[in-house]
VOLO-967389 format. One record per residue: x, y, z of N, C-alpha, C in turn; residue in three letters. Coordinates in steps of 0.02 Angstrom, whole numbers, plus 50000, padded with zeros to 5 digits. Layout:
REM VOLO-967389
XYZXYZXYZALA/...
END
This chain:
REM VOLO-967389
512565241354394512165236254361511755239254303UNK/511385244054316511015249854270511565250654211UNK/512115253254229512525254654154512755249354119UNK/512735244054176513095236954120512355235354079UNK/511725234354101511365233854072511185239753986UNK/511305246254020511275248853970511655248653912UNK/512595248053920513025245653883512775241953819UNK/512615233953856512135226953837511755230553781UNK/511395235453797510815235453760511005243953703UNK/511535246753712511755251053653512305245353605UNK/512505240453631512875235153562512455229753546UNK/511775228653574511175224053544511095227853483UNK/510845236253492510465239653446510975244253399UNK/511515242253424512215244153354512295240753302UNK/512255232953345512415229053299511585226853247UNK/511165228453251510425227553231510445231853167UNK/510595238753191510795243053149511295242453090UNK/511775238453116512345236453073511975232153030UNK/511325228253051511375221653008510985226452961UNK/510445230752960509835235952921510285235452874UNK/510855241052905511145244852847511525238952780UNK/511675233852786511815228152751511545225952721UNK/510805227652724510275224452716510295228652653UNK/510205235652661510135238552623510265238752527UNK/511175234952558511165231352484511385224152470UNK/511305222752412511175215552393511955211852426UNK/511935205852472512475203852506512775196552443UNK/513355195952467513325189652433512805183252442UNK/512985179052344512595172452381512755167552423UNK/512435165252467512475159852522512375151752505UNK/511965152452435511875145452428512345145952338UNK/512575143052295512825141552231512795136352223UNK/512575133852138512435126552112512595127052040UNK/512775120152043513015123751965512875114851925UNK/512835116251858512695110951815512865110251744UNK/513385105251710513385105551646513295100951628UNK/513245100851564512805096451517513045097851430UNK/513235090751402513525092051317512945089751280UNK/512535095751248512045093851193512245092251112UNK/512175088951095512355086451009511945089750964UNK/511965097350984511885101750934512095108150923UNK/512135110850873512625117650861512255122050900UNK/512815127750910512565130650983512205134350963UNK/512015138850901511495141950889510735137050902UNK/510955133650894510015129550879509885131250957UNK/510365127351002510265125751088510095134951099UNK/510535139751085510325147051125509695147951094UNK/509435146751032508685149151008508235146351067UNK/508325141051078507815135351128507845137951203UNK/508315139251234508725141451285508545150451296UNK/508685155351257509025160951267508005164651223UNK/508305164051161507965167051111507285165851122UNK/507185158951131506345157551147506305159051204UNK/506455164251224506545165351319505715160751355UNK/505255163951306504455161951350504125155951329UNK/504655150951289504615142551256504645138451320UNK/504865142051379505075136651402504665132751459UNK/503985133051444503545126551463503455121451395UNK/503825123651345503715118451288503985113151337UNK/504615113851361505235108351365505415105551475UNK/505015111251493505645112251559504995107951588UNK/505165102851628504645100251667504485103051726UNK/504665108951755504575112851822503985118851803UNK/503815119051746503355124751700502885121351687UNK/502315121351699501725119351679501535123751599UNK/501795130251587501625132051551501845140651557UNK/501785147051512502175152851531501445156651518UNK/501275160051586500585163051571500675168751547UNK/501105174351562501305178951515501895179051500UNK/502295182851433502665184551417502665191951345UNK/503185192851390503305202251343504185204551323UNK/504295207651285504905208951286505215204951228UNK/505975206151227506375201451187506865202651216UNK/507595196051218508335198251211508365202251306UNK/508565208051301508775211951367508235215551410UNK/507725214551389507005217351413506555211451412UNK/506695205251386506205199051404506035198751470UNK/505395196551493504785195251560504665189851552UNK/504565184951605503795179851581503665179351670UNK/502995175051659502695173851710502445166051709UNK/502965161951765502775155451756502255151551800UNK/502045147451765501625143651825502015135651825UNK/502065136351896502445131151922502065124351929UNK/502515119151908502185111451915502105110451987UNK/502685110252032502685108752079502285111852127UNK/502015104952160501395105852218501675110752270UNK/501205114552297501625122452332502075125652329UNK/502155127952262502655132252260502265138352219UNK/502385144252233502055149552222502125150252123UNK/501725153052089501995153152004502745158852020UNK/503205160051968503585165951986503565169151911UNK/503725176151940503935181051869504725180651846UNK/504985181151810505635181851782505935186351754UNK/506395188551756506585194251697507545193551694UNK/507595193051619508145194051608508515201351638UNK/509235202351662509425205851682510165207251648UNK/510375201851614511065203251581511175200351516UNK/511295200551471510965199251398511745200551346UNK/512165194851317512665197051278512575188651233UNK/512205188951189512055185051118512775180951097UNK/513005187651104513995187151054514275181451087UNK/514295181851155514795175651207514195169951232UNK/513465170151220513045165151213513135165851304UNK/512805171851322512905170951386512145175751430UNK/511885174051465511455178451497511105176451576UNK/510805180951580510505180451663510055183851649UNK/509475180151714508765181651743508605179751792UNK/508295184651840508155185551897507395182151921UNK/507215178351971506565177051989506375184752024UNK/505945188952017505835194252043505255192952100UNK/504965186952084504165186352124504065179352114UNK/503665177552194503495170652201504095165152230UNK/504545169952240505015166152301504765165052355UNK/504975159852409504875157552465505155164552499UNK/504735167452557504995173652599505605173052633UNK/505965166852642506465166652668507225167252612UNK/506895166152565507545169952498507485177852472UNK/508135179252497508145186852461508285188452400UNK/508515183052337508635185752281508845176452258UNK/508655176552192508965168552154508955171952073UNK/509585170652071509845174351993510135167051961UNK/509875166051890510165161051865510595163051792UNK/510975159551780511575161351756511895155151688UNK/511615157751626511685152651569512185154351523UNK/512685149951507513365148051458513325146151409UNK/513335145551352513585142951307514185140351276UNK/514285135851273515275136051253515175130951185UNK/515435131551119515325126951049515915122151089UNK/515805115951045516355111651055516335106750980UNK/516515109150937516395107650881515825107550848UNK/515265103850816514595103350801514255102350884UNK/514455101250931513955102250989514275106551042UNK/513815107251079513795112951131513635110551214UNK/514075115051234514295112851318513925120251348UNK/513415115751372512675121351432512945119751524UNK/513345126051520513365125951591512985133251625UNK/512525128551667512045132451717511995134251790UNK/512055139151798512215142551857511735146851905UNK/511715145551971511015147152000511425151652080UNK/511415156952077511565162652145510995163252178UNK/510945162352246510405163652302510805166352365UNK/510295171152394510375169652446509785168952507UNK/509705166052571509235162552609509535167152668UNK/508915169152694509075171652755508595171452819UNK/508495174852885508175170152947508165161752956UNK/507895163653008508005154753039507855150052993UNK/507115150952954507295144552914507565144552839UNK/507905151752817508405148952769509095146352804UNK/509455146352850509905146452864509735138352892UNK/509395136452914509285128152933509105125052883UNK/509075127452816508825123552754509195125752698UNK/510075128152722510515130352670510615122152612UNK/510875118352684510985111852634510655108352608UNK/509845109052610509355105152572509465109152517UNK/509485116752526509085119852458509625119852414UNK/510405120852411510875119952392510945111552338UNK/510725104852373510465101052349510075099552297UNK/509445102852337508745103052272508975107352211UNK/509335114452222509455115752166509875114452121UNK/510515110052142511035106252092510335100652053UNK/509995097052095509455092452059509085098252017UNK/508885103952032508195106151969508735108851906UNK/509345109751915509835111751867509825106851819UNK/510015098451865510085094651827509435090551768UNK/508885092251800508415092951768508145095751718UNK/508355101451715508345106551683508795104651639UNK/509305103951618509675102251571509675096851536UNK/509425091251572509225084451537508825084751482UNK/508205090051510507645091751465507695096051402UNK/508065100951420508195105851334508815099151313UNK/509205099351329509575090951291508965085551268UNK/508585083651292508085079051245507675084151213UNK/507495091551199507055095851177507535096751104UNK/507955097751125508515100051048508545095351023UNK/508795089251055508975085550997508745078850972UNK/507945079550994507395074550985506735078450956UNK/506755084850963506105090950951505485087050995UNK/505745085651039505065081051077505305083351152UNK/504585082351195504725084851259505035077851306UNK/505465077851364505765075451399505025070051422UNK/505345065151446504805060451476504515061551542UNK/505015064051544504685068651637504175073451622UNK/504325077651566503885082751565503295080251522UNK/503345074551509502645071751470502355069451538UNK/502615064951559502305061751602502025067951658UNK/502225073251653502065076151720501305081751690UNK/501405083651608500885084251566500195081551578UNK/500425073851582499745069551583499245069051636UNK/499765070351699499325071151758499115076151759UNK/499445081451769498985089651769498465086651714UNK/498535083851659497705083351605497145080451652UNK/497585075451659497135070351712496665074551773UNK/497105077551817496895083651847496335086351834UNK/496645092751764496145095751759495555093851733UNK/495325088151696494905083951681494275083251741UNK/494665082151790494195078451841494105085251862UNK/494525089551897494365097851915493705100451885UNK/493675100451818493485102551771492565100151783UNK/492505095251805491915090151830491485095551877UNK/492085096351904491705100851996491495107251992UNK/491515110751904491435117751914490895121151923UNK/490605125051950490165127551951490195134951872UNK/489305136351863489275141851831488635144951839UNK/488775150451827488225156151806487905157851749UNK/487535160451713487255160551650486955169051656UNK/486905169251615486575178451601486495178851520UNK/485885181851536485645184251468485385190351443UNK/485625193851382485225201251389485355205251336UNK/484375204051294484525206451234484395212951222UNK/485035215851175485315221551165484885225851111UNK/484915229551102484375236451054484975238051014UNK/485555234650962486195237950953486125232850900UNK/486725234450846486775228250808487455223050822UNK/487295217150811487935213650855488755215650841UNK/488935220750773489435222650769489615227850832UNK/489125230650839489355234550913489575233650945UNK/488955226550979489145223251043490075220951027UNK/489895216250975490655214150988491275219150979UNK/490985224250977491585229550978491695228251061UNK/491275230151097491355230151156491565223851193UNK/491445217351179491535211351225492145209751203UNK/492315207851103492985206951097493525212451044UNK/493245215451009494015221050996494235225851040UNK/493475227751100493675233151151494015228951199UNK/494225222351216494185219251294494755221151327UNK/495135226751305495475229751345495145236951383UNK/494575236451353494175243451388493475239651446UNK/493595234751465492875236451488492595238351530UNK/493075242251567492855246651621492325252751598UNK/492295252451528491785258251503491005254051494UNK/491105248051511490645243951518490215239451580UNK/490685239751628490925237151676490645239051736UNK/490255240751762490105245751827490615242251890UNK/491055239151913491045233751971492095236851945UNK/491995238151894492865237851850492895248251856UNK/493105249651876493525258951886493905259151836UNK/494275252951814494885255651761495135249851730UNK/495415248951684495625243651625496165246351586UNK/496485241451575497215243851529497555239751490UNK/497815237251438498355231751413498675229451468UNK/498785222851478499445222351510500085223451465UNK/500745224951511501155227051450501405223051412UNK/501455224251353501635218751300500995219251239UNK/500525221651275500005219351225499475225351198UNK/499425225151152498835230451130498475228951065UNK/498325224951050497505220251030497255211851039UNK/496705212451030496415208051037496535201851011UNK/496645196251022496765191050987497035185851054UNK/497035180351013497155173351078497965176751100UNK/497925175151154498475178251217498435183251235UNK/497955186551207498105193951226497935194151308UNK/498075201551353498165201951414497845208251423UNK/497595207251488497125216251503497235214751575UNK/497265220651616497295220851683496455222251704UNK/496345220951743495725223851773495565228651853UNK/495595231651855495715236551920495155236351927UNK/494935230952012494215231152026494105238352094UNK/494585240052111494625246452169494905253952137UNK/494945258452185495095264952151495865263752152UNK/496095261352202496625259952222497185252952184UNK/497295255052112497595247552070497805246852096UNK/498355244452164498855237952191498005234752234UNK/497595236452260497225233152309496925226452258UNK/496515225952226496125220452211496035222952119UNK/496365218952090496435216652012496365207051988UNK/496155209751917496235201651867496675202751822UNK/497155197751808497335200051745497085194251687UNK/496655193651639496225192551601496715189651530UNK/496595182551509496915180751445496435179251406UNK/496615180251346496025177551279496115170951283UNK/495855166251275495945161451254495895158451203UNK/494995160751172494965159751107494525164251104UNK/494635166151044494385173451024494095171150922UNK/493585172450912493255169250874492745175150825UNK/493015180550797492555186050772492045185250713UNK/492165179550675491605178450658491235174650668UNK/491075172650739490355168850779490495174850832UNK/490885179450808490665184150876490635180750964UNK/491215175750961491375171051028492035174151060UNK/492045175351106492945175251159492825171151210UNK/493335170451219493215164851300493935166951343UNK/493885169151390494185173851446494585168951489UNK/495155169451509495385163651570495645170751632UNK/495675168351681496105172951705497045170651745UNK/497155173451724498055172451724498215173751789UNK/498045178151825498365181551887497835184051923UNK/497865186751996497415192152023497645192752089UNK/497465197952131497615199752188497075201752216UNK/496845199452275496415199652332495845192452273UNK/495255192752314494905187352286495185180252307UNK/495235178452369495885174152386495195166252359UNK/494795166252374494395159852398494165158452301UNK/494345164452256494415159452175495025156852141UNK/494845150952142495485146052089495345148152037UNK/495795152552026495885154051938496155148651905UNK/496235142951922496565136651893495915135351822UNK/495445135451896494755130451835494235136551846UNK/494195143951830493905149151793494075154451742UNK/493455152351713493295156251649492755156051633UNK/492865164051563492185164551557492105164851471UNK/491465163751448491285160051369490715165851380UNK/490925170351324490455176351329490055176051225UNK/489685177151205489265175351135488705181751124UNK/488985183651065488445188051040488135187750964UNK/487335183750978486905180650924486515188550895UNK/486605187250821486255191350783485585190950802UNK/484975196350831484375192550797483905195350754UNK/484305199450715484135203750664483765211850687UNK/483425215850633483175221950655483415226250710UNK/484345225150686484885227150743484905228550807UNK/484555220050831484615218250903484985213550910UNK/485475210750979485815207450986485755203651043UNK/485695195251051485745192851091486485192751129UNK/486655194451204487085193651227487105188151280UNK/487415182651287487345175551321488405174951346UNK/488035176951418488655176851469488775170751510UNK/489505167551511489365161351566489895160951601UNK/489935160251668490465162151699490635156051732UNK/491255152351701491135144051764491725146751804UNK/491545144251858492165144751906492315138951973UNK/492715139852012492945134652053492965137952128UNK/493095137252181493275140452244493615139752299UNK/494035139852313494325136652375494465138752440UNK/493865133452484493715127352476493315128152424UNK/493125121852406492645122752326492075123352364UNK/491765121752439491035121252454490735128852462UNK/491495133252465491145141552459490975142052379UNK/490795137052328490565139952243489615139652256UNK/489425137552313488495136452315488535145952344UNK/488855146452402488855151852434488845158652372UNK/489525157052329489695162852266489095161752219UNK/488775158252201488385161152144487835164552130UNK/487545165952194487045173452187487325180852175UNK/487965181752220488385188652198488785187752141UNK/489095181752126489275182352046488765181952013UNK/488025180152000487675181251953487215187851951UNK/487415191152017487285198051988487595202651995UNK/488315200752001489185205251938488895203951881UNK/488815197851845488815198651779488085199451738UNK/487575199751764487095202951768487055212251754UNK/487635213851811487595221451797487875221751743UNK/488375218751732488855219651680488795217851630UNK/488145213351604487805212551569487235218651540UNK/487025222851593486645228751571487025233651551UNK/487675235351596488305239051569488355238551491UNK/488465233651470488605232151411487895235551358UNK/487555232751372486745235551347486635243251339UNK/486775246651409486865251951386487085258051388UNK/488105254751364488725258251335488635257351275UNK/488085251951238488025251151172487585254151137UNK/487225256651173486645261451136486765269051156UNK/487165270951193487135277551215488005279051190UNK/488515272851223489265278551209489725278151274UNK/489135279451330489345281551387489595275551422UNK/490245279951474490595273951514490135274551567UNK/490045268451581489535264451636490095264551700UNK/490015269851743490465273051804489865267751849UNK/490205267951915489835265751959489385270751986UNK/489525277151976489085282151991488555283751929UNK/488785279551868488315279051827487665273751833UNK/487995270051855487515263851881486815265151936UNK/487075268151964486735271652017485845274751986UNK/486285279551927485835283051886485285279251833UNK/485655271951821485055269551786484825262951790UNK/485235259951864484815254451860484355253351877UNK/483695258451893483185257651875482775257351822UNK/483255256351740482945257951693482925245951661UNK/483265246051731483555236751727483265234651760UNK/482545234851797482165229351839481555228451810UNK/
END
C-alpha cells in the first residue's frame, strides 16, 4: 500500500515538473481573434494613424482614455495606456516586430494584464486595394489556471468585439479626421466625471519666502524638475523617465521615494509648464506603493513670485483625492508637512548648492522652526 502510494505521488510530482519546465517557455495561444475591416483611404494615410502615430492612439480608440507615456519610434516604440474601461488595470505596450515595407507589425501588452493571462500579442496588416486599404487585426493570448480556462469562451468573444471596435474607430478617424461616436460619447462622461471628482478634492497650501532671486528658484522647481531629489529631503533619487530629458509640457521624471527604486516611486508629468510667470503644474502618471492616492484627481500647481531685492516668493499647492476619499481629512497634516519640508529643501538648495539628503535635513531643520 506504502509503494502504491508512493508510486501516486513520484507521477503527481513528474508530471508538476513537466508542467514548470513548459512553463518555462512561451506555449502556444489558447485564445485567437481576428478582425477585418476596408477603410476608404490610401494605405499610407491608415499606417501613419495606425502604425506611425504608435502613441495617437487615444486620439481615436475608444478603449484609451488617453496615452500617459510614450517614448521610442517604429521598432523601439512604448506607450503607457490608461484604460476607459471600469476595472481594468491601465497597460504598457511595446512594439516587438516592426516591417513598414509589408505594412505589417506587432506589440505586446507587457503590464496590466489580468493575472490569469500569460501573454496578449496583437498583430496589424495592411493590404492596398486600390485607393483603399484592407486592416486586418489580429490578437494571440494565452489564459491559464482555473479562471482562464472557464473564461476561454467569453474572452475569445470580448476580444473579436474590442477588435471590432477598434477598427470601426480608426475607419471613422481616417476618413472623417473626427473621433468615433463611441469615443466621443465615452469622452463626455469621463469630463462629466472628472468635473464632479474634481469638486471633492482636497488641498494643501505652503508658503516660503526664499533669500535667492526667482531665476534660481525656478531653476530648481521647473528647468531642474528632473532633479529634485537635490531638493527634496523625503525623494533619495530622481531621474528622466526614458524618453525624456527636458523640461516642457509632457515631460516625465521618476521619483524614487526609498533607497530601494522598485519599492515606492511617482512618476511625475508636466502639465503646464509656464517660464515666464515662473508656473508648472505637476500631474502624476504612475506610482507604486501609496495605494490609498488616486492619482486620477492629483496634482500639484507650484509658483514662484518675484519680490524684488533677490527674494522669492515660493507658493506650493498640492490638491489631491484618496481612496476611500474619507482617508483625504486623515492625509493632510503629513502631506502638509512633505511639502513644507520640501518647501525649505528648496530654500535652502537655493542659497547654498547643496543636495538636501535626508541626513541633510537632520542637520538643519532647526534652522526652519
Amino acid at each position: 500500500m506504502k509503494t502504491k502510494i508512493f508510486l501516486i505521488f513520484l507521477a503527481v510530482l513528474s508530471s508538476v515538473q513537466g508542467l514548470k519546465a513548459q512553463d518555462m517557455e512561451r506555449k502556444q495561444p489558447n485564445i485567437k481573434a481576428t478582425y477585418q475591416i476596408e477603410i476608404d483611404a490610401p494605405i499610407d494615410e491608415v499606417w501613419d494613424a495606425l502604425a506611425v502615430d504608435y502613441g495617437g492612439i487615444g486620439k481615436w480608440a475608444s478603449g484609451v482614455n488617453h496615452v500617459v507615456e510614450f517614448s521610442g519610434e517604429g521598432a523601439d516604440a512604448k506607450r503607457f495606456c490608461s484604460i476607459s474601461a471600469a476595472g481594468f488595470n491601465d497597460t504598457r505596450e511595446k512594439v516587438i516586430k516592426w516591417d513598414p515595407e509589408n505594412y505589417y507589425f506587432e506589440y505586446e501588452l507587457y503590464e496590466g494584464l489580468p493575472g490569469f493571462v500569460r501573454y496578449s500579442i496583437n498583430k496589424d496588416k495592411l493590404t492596398p486595394k486600390g485607393n483603399k486599404t484592407i486592416w486586418t487585426s489580429y490578437n494571440d493570448m494565452r489564459v491559464g489556471g482555473f479562471m482562464g480556462l472557464t473564461m476561454k469562451w467569453m474572452m475569445r468573444k470580448q476580444l473579436t468585439k474590442v477588435l471590432q471596435n477598434k477598427a470601426e474607430e480608426l475607419k471613422h478617424f481616417v476618413e472623417t479626421g473626427e473621433a468615433h461616436p463611441r469615443k466621443v460619447e465615452i469622452m463626455e462622461k469621463k469630463a462629466a466625471k472628472d468635473a464632479k471628482m474634481r469638486k471633492k478634492v482636497a488641498f494643501v497650501e505652503v508658503e516660503q519666502e526664499i533669500d535667492a532671486p526667482v531665476e534660481r528658484v525656478w531653476e530648481i522647481i521647473g528647468e531642474g524638475f528632473a532633479d529634485i531629489a537635490d531638493s527634496n529631503p523625503d525623494c533619495p533619487y530622481s531621474e528622466w523617465s526614458p524618453g525624456h530629458n527636458e523640461a516642457k509640457v509632457g515631460a516625465m521624471r521618476i521619483m524614487y521615494m526609498t533607497d530601494s527604486k522598485e519599492k515606492k516611486y511617482f512618476v511625475d508629468k508636466i502639465a503646464k509648464y509656464e517660464p515666464e510667470n515662473h508656473h508648472i503644474t505637476i500631474e502624476i502618471a504612475d506610482k507604486k506603493g501609496f495605494g490609498n492616492l488616486n492619482i486620477d484627481y492629483t496634482w500639484v500647481n507650484m509658483d514662484a513670485t518675484d519680490l524684488g531685492n533677490n527674494k522669492t516668493l515660493l507658493k506650493i499647492r498640492f490638491n489631491y483625492l484618496t481612496k476611500p476619499r474619507f482617508f483625504k481629512g486623515l492625509a493632510k497634516g503629513p502631506m502638509r508637512k512633505a511639502f513644507q519640508r520640501y518647501a525649505y529643501g528648496i530654500d535652502y538648495h537655493a542659497k547654498t548648492g547643496e543636495k538636501v539628503t535626508e541626513e541633510k535635513w537632520k542637520e538643519i531643520k532647526h534652522l526652519y522652526k
